[in-house]
BAMARMAR-299786 format. One record per residue (C-alpha): x, y, z. Coordinates in Angstrom, 2 decimals. Layout:
% BAMARMAR-299786
ATOM      east     north        up
ATOM         X         Y         Z
...
% end
This chain:
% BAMARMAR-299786
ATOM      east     north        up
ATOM    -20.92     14.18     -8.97
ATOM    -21.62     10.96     -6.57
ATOM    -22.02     12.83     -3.13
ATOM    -20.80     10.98      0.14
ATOM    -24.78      9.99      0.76
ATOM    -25.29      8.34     -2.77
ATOM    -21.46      6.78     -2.18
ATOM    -22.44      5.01      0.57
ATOM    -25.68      3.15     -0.85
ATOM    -24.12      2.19     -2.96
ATOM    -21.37      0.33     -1.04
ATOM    -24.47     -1.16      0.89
ATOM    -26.08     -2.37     -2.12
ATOM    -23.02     -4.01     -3.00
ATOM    -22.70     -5.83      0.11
ATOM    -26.20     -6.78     -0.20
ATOM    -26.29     -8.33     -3.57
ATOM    -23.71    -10.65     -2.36
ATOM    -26.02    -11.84     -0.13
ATOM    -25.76    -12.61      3.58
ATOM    -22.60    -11.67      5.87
ATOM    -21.53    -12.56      9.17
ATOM    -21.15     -9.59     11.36
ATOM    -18.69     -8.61     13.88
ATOM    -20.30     -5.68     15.60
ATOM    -21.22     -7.53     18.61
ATOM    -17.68     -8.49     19.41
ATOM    -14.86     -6.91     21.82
ATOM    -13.38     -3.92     20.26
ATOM     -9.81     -3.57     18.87
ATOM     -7.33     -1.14     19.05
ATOM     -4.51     -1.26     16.37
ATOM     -1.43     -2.46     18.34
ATOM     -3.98     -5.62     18.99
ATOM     -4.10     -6.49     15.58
ATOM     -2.03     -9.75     15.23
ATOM      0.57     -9.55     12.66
ATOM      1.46    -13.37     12.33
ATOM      2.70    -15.52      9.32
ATOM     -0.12    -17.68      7.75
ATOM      1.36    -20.23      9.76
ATOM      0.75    -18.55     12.48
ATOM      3.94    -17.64     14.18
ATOM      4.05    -13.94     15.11
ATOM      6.21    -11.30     12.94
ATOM      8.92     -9.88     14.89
ATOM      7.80     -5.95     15.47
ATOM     10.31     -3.28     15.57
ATOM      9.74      0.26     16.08
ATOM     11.92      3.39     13.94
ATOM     11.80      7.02     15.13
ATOM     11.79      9.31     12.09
ATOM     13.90     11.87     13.41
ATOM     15.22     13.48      9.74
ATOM     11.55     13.13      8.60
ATOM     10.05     15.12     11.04
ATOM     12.66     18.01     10.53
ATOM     12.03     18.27      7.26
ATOM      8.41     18.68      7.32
ATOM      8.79     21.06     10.66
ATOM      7.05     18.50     12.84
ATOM      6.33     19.47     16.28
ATOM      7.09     15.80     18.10
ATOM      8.98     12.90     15.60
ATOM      6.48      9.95     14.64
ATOM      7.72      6.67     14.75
ATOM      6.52      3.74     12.47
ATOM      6.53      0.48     12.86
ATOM      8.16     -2.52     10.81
ATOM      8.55     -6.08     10.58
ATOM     11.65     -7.49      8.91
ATOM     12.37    -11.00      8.21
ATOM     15.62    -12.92      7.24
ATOM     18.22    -10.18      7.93
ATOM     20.63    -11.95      6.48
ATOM     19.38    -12.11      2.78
ATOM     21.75    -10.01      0.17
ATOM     18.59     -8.63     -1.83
ATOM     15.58     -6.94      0.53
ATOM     12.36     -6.46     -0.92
ATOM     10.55     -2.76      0.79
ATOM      6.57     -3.35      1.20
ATOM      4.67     -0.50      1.27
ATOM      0.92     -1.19      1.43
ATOM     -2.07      0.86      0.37
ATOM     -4.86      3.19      1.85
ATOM     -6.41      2.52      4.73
ATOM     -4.30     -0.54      4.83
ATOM     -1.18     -1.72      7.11
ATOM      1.28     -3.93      6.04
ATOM     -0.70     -7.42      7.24
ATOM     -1.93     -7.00      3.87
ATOM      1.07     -8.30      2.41
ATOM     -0.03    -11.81      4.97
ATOM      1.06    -13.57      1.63
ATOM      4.27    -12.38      0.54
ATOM      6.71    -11.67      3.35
ATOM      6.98    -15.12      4.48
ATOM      7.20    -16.51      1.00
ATOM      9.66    -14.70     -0.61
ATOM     12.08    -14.36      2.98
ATOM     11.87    -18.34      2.13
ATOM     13.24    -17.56     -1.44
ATOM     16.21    -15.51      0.23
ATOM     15.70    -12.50      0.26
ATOM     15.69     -9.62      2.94
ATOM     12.12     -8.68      3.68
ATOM     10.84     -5.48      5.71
ATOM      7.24     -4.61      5.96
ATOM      6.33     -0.83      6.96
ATOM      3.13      0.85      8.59
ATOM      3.60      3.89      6.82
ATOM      2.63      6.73      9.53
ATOM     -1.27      6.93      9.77
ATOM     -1.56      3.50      9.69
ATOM     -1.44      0.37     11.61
ATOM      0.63      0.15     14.32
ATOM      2.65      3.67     13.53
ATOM      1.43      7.10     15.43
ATOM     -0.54      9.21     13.42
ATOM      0.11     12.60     14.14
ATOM     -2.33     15.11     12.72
ATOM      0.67     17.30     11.94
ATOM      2.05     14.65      8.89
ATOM      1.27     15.86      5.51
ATOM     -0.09     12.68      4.15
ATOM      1.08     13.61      0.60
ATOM      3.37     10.66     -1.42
ATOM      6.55     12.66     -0.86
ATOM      6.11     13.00      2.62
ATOM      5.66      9.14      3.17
ATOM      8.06      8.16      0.48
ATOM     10.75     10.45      2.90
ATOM      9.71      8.22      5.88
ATOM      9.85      4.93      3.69
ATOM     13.66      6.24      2.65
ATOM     14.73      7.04      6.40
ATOM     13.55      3.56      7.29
ATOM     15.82      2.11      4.35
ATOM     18.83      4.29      5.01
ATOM     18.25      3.62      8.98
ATOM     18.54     -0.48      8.26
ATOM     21.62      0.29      5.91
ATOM     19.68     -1.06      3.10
ATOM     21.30     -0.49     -0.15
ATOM     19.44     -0.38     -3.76
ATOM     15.87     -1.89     -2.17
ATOM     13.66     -3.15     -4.25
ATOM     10.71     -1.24     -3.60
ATOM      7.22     -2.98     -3.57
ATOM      4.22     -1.09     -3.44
ATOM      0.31     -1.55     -3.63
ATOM     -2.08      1.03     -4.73
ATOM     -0.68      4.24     -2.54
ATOM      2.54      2.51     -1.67
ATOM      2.84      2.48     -5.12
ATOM      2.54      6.10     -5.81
ATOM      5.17      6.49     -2.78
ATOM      7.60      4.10     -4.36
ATOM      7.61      6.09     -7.58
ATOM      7.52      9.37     -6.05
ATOM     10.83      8.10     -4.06
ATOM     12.47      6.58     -7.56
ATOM     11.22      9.55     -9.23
ATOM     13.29     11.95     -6.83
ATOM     16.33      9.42     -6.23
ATOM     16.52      7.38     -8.83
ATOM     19.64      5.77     -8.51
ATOM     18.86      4.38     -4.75
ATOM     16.00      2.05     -5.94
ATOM     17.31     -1.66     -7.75
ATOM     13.85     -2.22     -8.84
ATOM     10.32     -1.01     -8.49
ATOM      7.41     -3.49     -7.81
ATOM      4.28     -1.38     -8.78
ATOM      1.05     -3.21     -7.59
ATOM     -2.15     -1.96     -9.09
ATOM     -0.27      1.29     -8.37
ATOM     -1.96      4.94     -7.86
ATOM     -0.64      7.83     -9.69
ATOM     -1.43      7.32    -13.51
ATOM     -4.58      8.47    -13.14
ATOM     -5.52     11.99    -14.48
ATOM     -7.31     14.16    -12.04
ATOM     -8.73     18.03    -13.02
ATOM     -8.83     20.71    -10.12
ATOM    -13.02     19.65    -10.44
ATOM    -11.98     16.43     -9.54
ATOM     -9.53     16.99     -7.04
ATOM    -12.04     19.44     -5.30
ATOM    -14.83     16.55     -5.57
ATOM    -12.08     14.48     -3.29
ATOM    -12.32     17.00     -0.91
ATOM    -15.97     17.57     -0.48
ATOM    -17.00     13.51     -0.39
ATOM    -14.23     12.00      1.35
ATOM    -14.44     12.84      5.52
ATOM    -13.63     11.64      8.91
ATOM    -17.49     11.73      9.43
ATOM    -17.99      9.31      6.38
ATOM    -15.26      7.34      7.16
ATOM    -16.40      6.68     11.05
ATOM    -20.19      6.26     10.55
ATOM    -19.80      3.75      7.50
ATOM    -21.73      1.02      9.02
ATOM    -20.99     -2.61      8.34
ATOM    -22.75     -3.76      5.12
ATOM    -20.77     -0.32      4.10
ATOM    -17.43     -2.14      4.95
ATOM    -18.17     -5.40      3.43
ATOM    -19.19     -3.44      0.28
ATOM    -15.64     -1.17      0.07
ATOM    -13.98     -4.09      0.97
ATOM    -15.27     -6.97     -0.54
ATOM    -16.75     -5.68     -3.75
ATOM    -14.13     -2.95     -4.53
ATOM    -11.17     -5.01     -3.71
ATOM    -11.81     -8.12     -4.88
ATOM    -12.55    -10.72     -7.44
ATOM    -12.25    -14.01     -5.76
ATOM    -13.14    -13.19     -2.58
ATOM    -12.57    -16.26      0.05
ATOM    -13.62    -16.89      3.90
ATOM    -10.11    -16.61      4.84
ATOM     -9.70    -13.28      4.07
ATOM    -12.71    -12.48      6.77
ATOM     -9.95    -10.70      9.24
ATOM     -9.84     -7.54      6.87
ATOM    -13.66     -7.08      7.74
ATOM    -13.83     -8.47     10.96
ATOM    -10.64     -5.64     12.11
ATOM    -11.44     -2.87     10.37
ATOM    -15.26     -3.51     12.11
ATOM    -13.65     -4.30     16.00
ATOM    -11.34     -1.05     15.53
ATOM    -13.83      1.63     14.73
ATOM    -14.51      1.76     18.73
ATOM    -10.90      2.35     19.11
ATOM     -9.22      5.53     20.78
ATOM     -6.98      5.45     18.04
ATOM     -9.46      5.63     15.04
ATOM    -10.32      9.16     14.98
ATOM     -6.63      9.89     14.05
ATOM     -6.41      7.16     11.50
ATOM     -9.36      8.50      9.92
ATOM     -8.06     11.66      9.50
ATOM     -4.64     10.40      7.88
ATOM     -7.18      8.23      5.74
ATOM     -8.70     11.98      4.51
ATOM     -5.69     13.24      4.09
ATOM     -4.02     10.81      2.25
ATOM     -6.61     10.63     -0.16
ATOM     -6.02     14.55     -0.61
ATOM     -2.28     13.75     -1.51
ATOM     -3.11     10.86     -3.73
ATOM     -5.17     13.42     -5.82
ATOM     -2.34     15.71     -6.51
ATOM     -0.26     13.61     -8.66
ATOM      0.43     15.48    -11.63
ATOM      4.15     15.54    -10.46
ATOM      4.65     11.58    -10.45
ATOM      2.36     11.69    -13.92
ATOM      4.74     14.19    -15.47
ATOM      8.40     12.90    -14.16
ATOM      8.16      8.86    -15.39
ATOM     10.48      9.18    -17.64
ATOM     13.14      9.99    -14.53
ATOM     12.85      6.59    -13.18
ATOM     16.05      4.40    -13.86
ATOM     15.27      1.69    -11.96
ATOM     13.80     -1.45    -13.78
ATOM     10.03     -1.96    -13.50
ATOM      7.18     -4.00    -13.37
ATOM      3.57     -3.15    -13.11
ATOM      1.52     -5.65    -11.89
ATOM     -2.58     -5.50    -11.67
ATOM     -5.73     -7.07    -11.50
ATOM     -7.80     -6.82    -15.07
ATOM    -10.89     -6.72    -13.01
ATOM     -9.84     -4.04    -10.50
ATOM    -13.14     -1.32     -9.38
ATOM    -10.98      1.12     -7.76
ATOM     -8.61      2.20    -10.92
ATOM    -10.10      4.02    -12.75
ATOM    -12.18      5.85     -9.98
ATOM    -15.90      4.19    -10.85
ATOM    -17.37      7.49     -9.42
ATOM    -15.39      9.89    -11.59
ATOM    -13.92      8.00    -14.76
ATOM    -14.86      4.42    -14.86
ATOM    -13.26      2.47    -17.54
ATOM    -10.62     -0.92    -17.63
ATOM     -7.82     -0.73    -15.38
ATOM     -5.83     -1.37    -18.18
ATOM     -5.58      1.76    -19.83
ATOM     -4.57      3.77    -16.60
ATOM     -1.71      0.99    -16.13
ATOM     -0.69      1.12    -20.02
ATOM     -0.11      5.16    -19.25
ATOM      2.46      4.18    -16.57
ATOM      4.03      1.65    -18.82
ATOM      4.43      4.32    -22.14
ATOM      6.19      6.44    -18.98
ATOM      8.61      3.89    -17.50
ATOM     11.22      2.87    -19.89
ATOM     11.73     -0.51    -20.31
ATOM      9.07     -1.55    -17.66
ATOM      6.74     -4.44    -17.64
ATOM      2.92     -4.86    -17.93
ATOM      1.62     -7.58    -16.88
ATOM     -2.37     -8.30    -15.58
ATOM     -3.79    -10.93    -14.04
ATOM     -7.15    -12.09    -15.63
ATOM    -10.25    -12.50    -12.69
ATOM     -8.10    -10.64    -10.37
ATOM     -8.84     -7.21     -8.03
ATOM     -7.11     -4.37     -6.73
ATOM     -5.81     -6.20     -3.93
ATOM     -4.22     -8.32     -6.31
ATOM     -1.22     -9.39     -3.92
ATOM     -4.32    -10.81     -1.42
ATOM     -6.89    -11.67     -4.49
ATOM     -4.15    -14.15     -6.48
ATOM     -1.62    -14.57     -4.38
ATOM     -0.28    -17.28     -6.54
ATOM     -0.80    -15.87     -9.74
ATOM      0.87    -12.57     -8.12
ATOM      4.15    -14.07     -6.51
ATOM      4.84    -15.74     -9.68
ATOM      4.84    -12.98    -11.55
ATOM      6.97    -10.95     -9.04
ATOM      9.20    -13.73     -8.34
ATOM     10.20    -14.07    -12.16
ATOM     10.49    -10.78    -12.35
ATOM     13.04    -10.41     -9.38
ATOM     15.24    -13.73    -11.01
ATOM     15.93    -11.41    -14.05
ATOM     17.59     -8.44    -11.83
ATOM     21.23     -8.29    -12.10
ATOM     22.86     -9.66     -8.84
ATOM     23.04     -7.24     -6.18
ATOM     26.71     -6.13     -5.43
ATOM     28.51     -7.59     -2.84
ATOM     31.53     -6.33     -0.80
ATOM     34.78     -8.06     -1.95
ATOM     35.67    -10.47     -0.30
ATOM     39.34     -9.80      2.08
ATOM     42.58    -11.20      0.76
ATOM     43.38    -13.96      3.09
ATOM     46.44    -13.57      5.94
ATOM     49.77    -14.74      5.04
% end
Protein backbone atom coordinates (compact mmCIF):
# COMPACT_ATOMS: atom_id res chain seq x y z
CA UNK A 1 0.00 0.00 0.00
CA UNK A 2 1.24 3.69 -1.19
CA UNK A 3 1.55 5.41 2.33
CA UNK A 4 0.74 9.27 2.59
CA UNK A 5 4.84 9.88 2.48
CA UNK A 6 5.41 7.86 -0.84
CA UNK A 7 1.86 9.66 -2.10
CA UNK A 8 3.20 12.78 -1.89
CA UNK A 9 6.59 12.30 -3.94
CA UNK A 10 5.08 11.28 -6.07
CA UNK A 11 2.70 14.22 -6.72
CA UNK A 12 6.07 16.28 -6.57
CA UNK A 13 7.69 14.32 -9.14
CA UNK A 14 4.83 14.87 -11.25
CA UNK A 15 4.91 18.47 -10.98
CA UNK A 16 8.49 18.35 -11.63
CA UNK A 17 8.64 16.45 -14.81
CA UNK A 18 6.46 19.04 -16.23
CA UNK A 19 9.01 21.27 -15.73
CA UNK A 20 9.02 24.77 -14.26
CA UNK A 21 5.88 26.49 -12.46
CA UNK A 22 5.09 29.81 -11.39
CA UNK A 23 4.41 29.98 -7.75
CA UNK A 24 1.96 31.78 -5.72
CA UNK A 25 3.22 31.36 -2.21
CA UNK A 26 4.52 34.75 -1.91
CA UNK A 27 1.19 36.35 -2.55
CA UNK A 28 -1.71 37.77 -0.12
CA UNK A 29 -3.65 34.99 1.30
CA UNK A 30 -7.30 34.06 0.48
CA UNK A 31 -10.07 33.13 2.36
CA UNK A 32 -12.97 31.32 0.48
CA UNK A 33 -15.76 33.97 0.36
CA UNK A 34 -12.77 35.98 -1.63
CA UNK A 35 -12.69 33.66 -4.28
CA UNK A 36 -14.32 35.45 -7.31
CA UNK A 37 -17.04 33.53 -8.85
CA UNK A 38 -17.40 35.51 -12.22
CA UNK A 39 -18.47 34.40 -15.80
CA UNK A 40 -15.47 34.00 -18.22
CA UNK A 41 -16.49 37.25 -19.28
CA UNK A 42 -15.99 38.46 -16.31
CA UNK A 43 -19.20 39.71 -14.86
CA UNK A 44 -19.76 38.41 -11.32
CA UNK A 45 -22.36 35.39 -10.59
CA UNK A 46 -25.15 36.51 -8.56
CA UNK A 47 -24.55 34.65 -4.92
CA UNK A 48 -27.40 33.51 -2.89
CA UNK A 49 -27.29 31.87 0.33
CA UNK A 50 -29.97 28.62 1.47
CA UNK A 51 -30.30 27.54 5.13
CA UNK A 52 -30.73 23.76 5.26
CA UNK A 53 -33.12 23.64 7.92
CA UNK A 54 -34.80 19.89 7.01
CA UNK A 55 -31.18 18.73 6.40
CA UNK A 56 -29.86 19.43 9.54
CA UNK A 57 -32.85 17.69 11.39
CA UNK A 58 -32.41 14.79 9.78
CA UNK A 59 -28.89 14.19 10.46
CA UNK A 60 -29.43 15.64 14.29
CA UNK A 61 -27.26 18.66 13.59
CA UNK A 62 -26.53 20.85 16.41
CA UNK A 63 -26.70 24.49 14.39
CA UNK A 64 -28.28 24.30 10.43
CA UNK A 65 -25.45 24.88 7.70
CA UNK A 66 -26.22 26.95 4.98
CA UNK A 67 -24.75 26.59 1.38
CA UNK A 68 -24.29 28.75 -1.06
CA UNK A 69 -25.58 28.94 -4.82
CA UNK A 70 -25.50 30.80 -7.89
CA UNK A 71 -28.45 30.58 -10.26
CA UNK A 72 -28.72 32.06 -13.58
CA UNK A 73 -31.71 32.72 -15.98
CA UNK A 74 -34.63 32.05 -13.58
CA UNK A 75 -36.84 32.13 -16.05
CA UNK A 76 -35.75 29.04 -18.20
CA UNK A 77 -38.50 26.00 -18.18
CA UNK A 78 -35.65 23.22 -17.93
CA UNK A 79 -32.79 23.85 -14.94
CA UNK A 80 -29.74 22.03 -15.10
CA UNK A 81 -28.38 21.14 -10.94
CA UNK A 82 -24.34 21.35 -10.85
CA UNK A 83 -22.85 19.59 -8.32
CA UNK A 84 -19.04 19.68 -8.47
CA UNK A 85 -16.41 17.31 -7.15
CA UNK A 86 -13.90 16.89 -4.16
CA UNK A 87 -12.14 19.45 -2.93
CA UNK A 88 -13.80 21.49 -5.55
CA UNK A 89 -16.62 24.38 -5.48
CA UNK A 90 -18.81 25.03 -8.11
CA UNK A 91 -16.32 27.75 -10.09
CA UNK A 92 -15.31 24.61 -11.57
CA UNK A 93 -18.17 24.49 -13.73
CA UNK A 94 -16.49 28.43 -15.03
CA UNK A 95 -17.48 26.81 -18.47
CA UNK A 96 -20.86 25.62 -18.40
CA UNK A 97 -23.25 27.80 -16.42
CA UNK A 98 -22.99 30.70 -18.62
CA UNK A 99 -23.18 28.66 -21.76
CA UNK A 100 -25.93 26.61 -21.41
CA UNK A 101 -28.21 29.63 -19.29
CA UNK A 102 -27.50 31.14 -23.00
CA UNK A 103 -29.12 27.94 -24.53
CA UNK A 104 -32.26 28.50 -22.16
CA UNK A 105 -32.18 26.78 -19.63
CA UNK A 106 -32.43 27.35 -15.76
CA UNK A 107 -28.99 27.02 -14.26
CA UNK A 108 -28.07 26.74 -10.37
CA UNK A 109 -24.62 26.03 -9.21
CA UNK A 110 -24.19 24.63 -5.48
CA UNK A 111 -21.18 24.65 -2.90
CA UNK A 112 -22.14 21.55 -1.47
CA UNK A 113 -21.44 22.06 2.47
CA UNK A 114 -17.60 21.69 3.11
CA UNK A 115 -16.85 23.52 0.29
CA UNK A 116 -16.45 26.86 -1.18
CA UNK A 117 -18.34 29.45 0.02
CA UNK A 118 -20.86 27.06 2.27
CA UNK A 119 -20.03 26.54 6.25
CA UNK A 120 -18.47 23.48 7.00
CA UNK A 121 -19.53 22.24 10.12
CA UNK A 122 -17.53 19.39 11.56
CA UNK A 123 -20.83 17.86 12.65
CA UNK A 124 -21.98 17.02 8.62
CA UNK A 125 -21.52 13.48 7.74
CA UNK A 126 -19.81 13.99 4.49
CA UNK A 127 -21.25 10.70 3.11
CA UNK A 128 -23.21 10.96 -0.64
CA UNK A 129 -26.60 10.66 1.03
CA UNK A 130 -26.05 13.27 3.34
CA UNK A 131 -25.06 15.84 0.54
CA UNK A 132 -27.42 14.47 -2.00
CA UNK A 133 -30.29 15.47 1.02
CA UNK A 134 -28.81 19.04 0.99
CA UNK A 135 -28.61 19.12 -2.96
CA UNK A 136 -32.60 17.97 -2.81
CA UNK A 137 -33.60 20.72 -0.10
CA UNK A 138 -31.91 23.27 -2.33
CA UNK A 139 -34.10 21.93 -5.39
CA UNK A 140 -37.35 21.59 -3.49
CA UNK A 141 -36.49 25.16 -1.72
CA UNK A 142 -36.26 26.90 -5.50
CA UNK A 143 -39.52 24.90 -6.49
CA UNK A 144 -37.54 23.13 -9.03
CA UNK A 145 -39.37 20.34 -10.56
CA UNK A 146 -37.72 17.10 -12.37
CA UNK A 147 -33.90 18.85 -12.38
CA UNK A 148 -31.63 17.60 -14.41
CA UNK A 149 -28.94 16.72 -12.23
CA UNK A 150 -25.25 17.31 -13.33
CA UNK A 151 -22.53 16.01 -11.46
CA UNK A 152 -18.61 15.66 -11.61
CA UNK A 153 -16.65 13.04 -9.93
CA UNK A 154 -18.38 13.19 -6.18
CA UNK A 155 -21.28 15.24 -7.36
CA UNK A 156 -21.74 12.47 -9.39
CA UNK A 157 -21.97 9.83 -6.80
CA UNK A 158 -24.48 12.40 -4.97
CA UNK A 159 -26.63 12.73 -8.04
CA UNK A 160 -27.06 8.98 -8.26
CA UNK A 161 -27.35 8.37 -4.70
CA UNK A 162 -30.36 11.10 -4.89
CA UNK A 163 -31.93 9.28 -8.27
CA UNK A 164 -31.18 6.10 -6.69
CA UNK A 165 -33.45 6.95 -3.54
CA UNK A 166 -36.08 9.22 -5.52
CA UNK A 167 -36.11 8.26 -8.68
CA UNK A 168 -38.97 9.78 -10.09
CA UNK A 169 -37.83 13.55 -9.01
CA UNK A 170 -34.74 13.55 -11.33
CA UNK A 171 -35.61 14.30 -15.51
CA UNK A 172 -32.16 13.33 -16.30
CA UNK A 173 -28.81 12.53 -14.80
CA UNK A 174 -25.57 14.15 -16.19
CA UNK A 175 -22.80 11.81 -14.75
CA UNK A 176 -19.30 13.44 -15.29
CA UNK A 177 -16.38 11.13 -14.85
CA UNK A 178 -18.65 10.11 -11.95
CA UNK A 179 -17.44 8.28 -8.54
CA UNK A 180 -19.23 5.32 -7.33
CA UNK A 181 -18.56 2.38 -9.87
CA UNK A 182 -15.57 1.68 -8.44
CA UNK A 183 -15.19 -1.51 -6.26
CA UNK A 184 -13.60 -0.94 -2.94
CA UNK A 185 -12.76 -4.08 -0.23
CA UNK A 186 -12.90 -3.22 3.63
CA UNK A 187 -8.63 -3.37 2.95
CA UNK A 188 -9.18 -0.70 0.74
CA UNK A 189 -11.56 1.31 2.42
CA UNK A 190 -9.34 1.07 5.62
CA UNK A 191 -6.19 2.16 3.36
CA UNK A 192 -8.52 5.50 2.74
CA UNK A 193 -8.52 6.01 6.17
CA UNK A 194 -4.97 5.62 7.19
CA UNK A 195 -3.39 7.86 4.02
CA UNK A 196 -5.85 10.45 3.55
CA UNK A 197 -5.56 13.37 6.64
CA UNK A 198 -6.04 16.91 7.52
CA UNK A 199 -2.22 16.84 8.23
CA UNK A 200 -1.53 15.64 4.55
CA UNK A 201 -3.92 17.71 3.15
CA UNK A 202 -2.53 21.13 4.94
CA UNK A 203 1.26 20.52 4.64
CA UNK A 204 1.08 19.48 0.81
CA UNK A 205 3.43 22.04 -0.38
CA UNK A 206 3.16 23.61 -3.79
CA UNK A 207 4.91 21.41 -6.42
CA UNK A 208 2.44 18.87 -4.37
CA UNK A 209 -0.58 20.97 -5.66
CA UNK A 210 0.53 21.47 -9.12
CA UNK A 211 1.12 17.67 -9.23
CA UNK A 212 -2.71 16.64 -7.81
CA UNK A 213 -3.92 19.21 -9.82
CA UNK A 214 -2.32 19.44 -12.92
CA UNK A 215 -1.17 15.91 -13.58
CA UNK A 216 -4.17 14.04 -12.02
CA UNK A 217 -6.79 16.22 -13.49
CA UNK A 218 -5.78 16.93 -16.64
CA UNK A 219 -4.81 16.21 -20.16
CA UNK A 220 -4.58 19.47 -21.91
CA UNK A 221 -3.66 21.50 -19.34
CA UNK A 222 -3.69 25.45 -20.39
CA UNK A 223 -2.39 28.84 -18.62
CA UNK A 224 -5.86 29.86 -18.15
CA UNK A 225 -6.76 27.40 -15.92
CA UNK A 226 -3.77 28.82 -13.45
CA UNK A 227 -6.62 30.17 -10.83
CA UNK A 228 -7.27 26.46 -9.62
CA UNK A 229 -3.51 26.47 -8.41
CA UNK A 230 -3.01 29.87 -7.69
CA UNK A 231 -6.50 29.59 -5.00
CA UNK A 232 -6.17 26.52 -3.66
CA UNK A 233 -2.22 27.86 -2.86
CA UNK A 234 -3.52 31.67 -1.42
CA UNK A 235 -6.28 29.73 0.76
CA UNK A 236 -4.21 27.28 2.70
CA UNK A 237 -3.37 30.40 5.15
CA UNK A 238 -7.01 30.81 5.55
CA UNK A 239 -9.03 30.58 8.95
CA UNK A 240 -11.36 28.63 7.12
CA UNK A 241 -9.07 25.79 5.77
CA UNK A 242 -8.71 23.66 8.68
CA UNK A 243 -12.50 22.91 8.43
CA UNK A 244 -12.45 22.39 4.73
CA UNK A 245 -9.80 19.99 5.17
CA UNK A 246 -11.53 18.03 7.40
CA UNK A 247 -14.82 17.80 5.15
CA UNK A 248 -12.11 16.97 2.38
CA UNK A 249 -11.17 13.69 4.86
CA UNK A 250 -14.34 12.98 5.40
CA UNK A 251 -15.75 13.04 2.21
CA UNK A 252 -13.27 10.86 0.91
CA UNK A 253 -14.41 8.36 3.80
CA UNK A 254 -18.04 8.51 2.31
CA UNK A 255 -16.92 8.21 -1.24
CA UNK A 256 -15.33 4.82 -0.17
CA UNK A 257 -18.48 3.30 1.06
CA UNK A 258 -20.35 2.96 -2.06
CA UNK A 259 -21.42 -0.45 -2.29
CA UNK A 260 -25.06 0.91 -1.90
CA UNK A 261 -25.01 3.20 -5.16
CA UNK A 262 -22.92 0.03 -6.86
CA UNK A 263 -25.69 -2.37 -5.92
CA UNK A 264 -29.07 -0.15 -6.53
CA UNK A 265 -28.34 1.08 -10.51
CA UNK A 266 -30.78 -0.67 -11.74
CA UNK A 267 -33.39 1.73 -9.53
CA UNK A 268 -32.57 4.72 -11.50
CA UNK A 269 -35.47 5.76 -13.95
CA UNK A 270 -34.24 8.75 -15.01
CA UNK A 271 -32.44 8.84 -18.49
CA UNK A 272 -28.62 8.93 -18.42
CA UNK A 273 -25.52 9.85 -19.77
CA UNK A 274 -22.05 9.17 -18.61
CA UNK A 275 -19.63 11.34 -19.78
CA UNK A 276 -15.58 10.96 -19.17
CA UNK A 277 -12.25 11.62 -20.09
CA UNK A 278 -10.40 8.32 -21.74
CA UNK A 279 -7.25 9.59 -20.23
CA UNK A 280 -8.55 10.26 -16.70
CA UNK A 281 -5.60 9.27 -13.54
CA UNK A 282 -7.99 9.47 -10.81
CA UNK A 283 -10.63 6.56 -11.95
CA UNK A 284 -9.49 3.86 -11.38
CA UNK A 285 -7.55 4.86 -8.12
CA UNK A 286 -3.69 4.65 -9.66
CA UNK A 287 -2.62 3.80 -6.02
CA UNK A 288 -5.00 0.90 -5.47
CA UNK A 289 -6.35 -0.46 -8.95
CA UNK A 290 -4.93 1.36 -11.84
CA UNK A 291 -6.37 0.44 -15.11
CA UNK A 292 -8.53 2.58 -18.16
CA UNK A 293 -11.21 4.64 -16.95
CA UNK A 294 -13.23 2.93 -19.25
CA UNK A 295 -13.98 -0.14 -17.66
CA UNK A 296 -15.10 1.49 -14.26
CA UNK A 297 -17.53 3.76 -16.51
CA UNK A 298 -18.74 0.62 -18.71
CA UNK A 299 -19.83 -0.96 -15.02
CA UNK A 300 -22.12 2.09 -14.52
CA UNK A 301 -23.42 1.85 -18.00
CA UNK A 302 -24.34 -2.33 -17.76
CA UNK A 303 -26.23 -0.72 -14.37
CA UNK A 304 -28.20 2.20 -15.81
CA UNK A 305 -30.75 1.11 -18.23
CA UNK A 306 -30.82 2.73 -21.27
CA UNK A 307 -27.93 5.18 -20.38
CA UNK A 308 -25.23 6.55 -22.52
CA UNK A 309 -21.39 6.11 -22.70
CA UNK A 310 -19.69 8.34 -24.21
CA UNK A 311 -15.59 9.35 -23.71
CA UNK A 312 -13.75 11.93 -24.86
CA UNK A 313 -10.35 10.89 -26.42
CA UNK A 314 -7.08 13.17 -24.81
CA UNK A 315 -9.35 14.27 -22.15
CA UNK A 316 -8.98 14.18 -17.95
CA UNK A 317 -11.03 13.85 -15.04
CA UNK A 318 -11.93 17.32 -15.04
CA UNK A 319 -13.33 16.75 -18.27
CA UNK A 320 -16.04 19.65 -18.03
CA UNK A 321 -12.67 22.14 -17.50
CA UNK A 322 -10.15 19.81 -19.74
CA UNK A 323 -12.61 19.89 -23.13
CA UNK A 324 -14.96 22.14 -22.49
CA UNK A 325 -16.01 22.05 -26.05
CA UNK A 326 -15.84 18.58 -26.68
CA UNK A 327 -17.87 18.24 -23.21
CA UNK A 328 -20.84 20.78 -23.80
CA UNK A 329 -21.44 19.20 -27.03
CA UNK A 330 -21.89 16.12 -25.84
CA UNK A 331 -24.17 17.28 -22.94
CA UNK A 332 -25.96 19.67 -25.00
CA UNK A 333 -27.08 16.85 -27.55
CA UNK A 334 -27.83 14.87 -25.00
CA UNK A 335 -30.27 17.40 -23.22
CA UNK A 336 -32.07 18.18 -27.05
CA UNK A 337 -33.20 14.47 -26.96
CA UNK A 338 -35.15 14.81 -23.41
CA UNK A 339 -38.78 14.92 -23.75
CA UNK A 340 -40.06 18.55 -23.14
CA UNK A 341 -40.45 19.40 -19.66
CA UNK A 342 -44.20 19.80 -18.64
CA UNK A 343 -45.66 22.96 -18.51
CA UNK A 344 -48.73 24.26 -16.58
CA UNK A 345 -51.76 24.67 -18.92
CA UNK A 346 -52.24 27.48 -20.02
CA UNK A 347 -55.85 29.48 -18.43
CA UNK A 348 -58.93 29.55 -20.61
CA UNK A 349 -59.23 33.11 -21.59
CA UNK A 350 -62.19 35.58 -19.91
CA UNK A 351 -65.36 35.88 -21.67
Amino acid sequence: MTTPRAATALLLFAALASGCVRSYRAEPPLTFQDFPYTSLQGPAWPLKRLALSKTAQAHQLATVPEVAYVELNPEGQRTLVFIHGLGSYLKFWRYQLDTFAAQGYRVIAVDLPGYGKSDKPATFPYTMEAMADAVRELVLALGVDRPVLVGHSMGGQTALSYAIRYPEEPAALVLTSPAGFEKFTWKEKAWFKRVFSTVLIKSSPEYGIWGSVRQSNFSRWRPELEWLIEERVRVVSSPEFDAYAYANVRTVHGLSQNDFVRDSLGHIQAPTIIVFGEDDRLIPNPFLHGGRAREIMEYGHAGIRGSQLVGLERCGHSVQLDCPEEYNAAVSAFLAKLPAPATEPAPAPVP
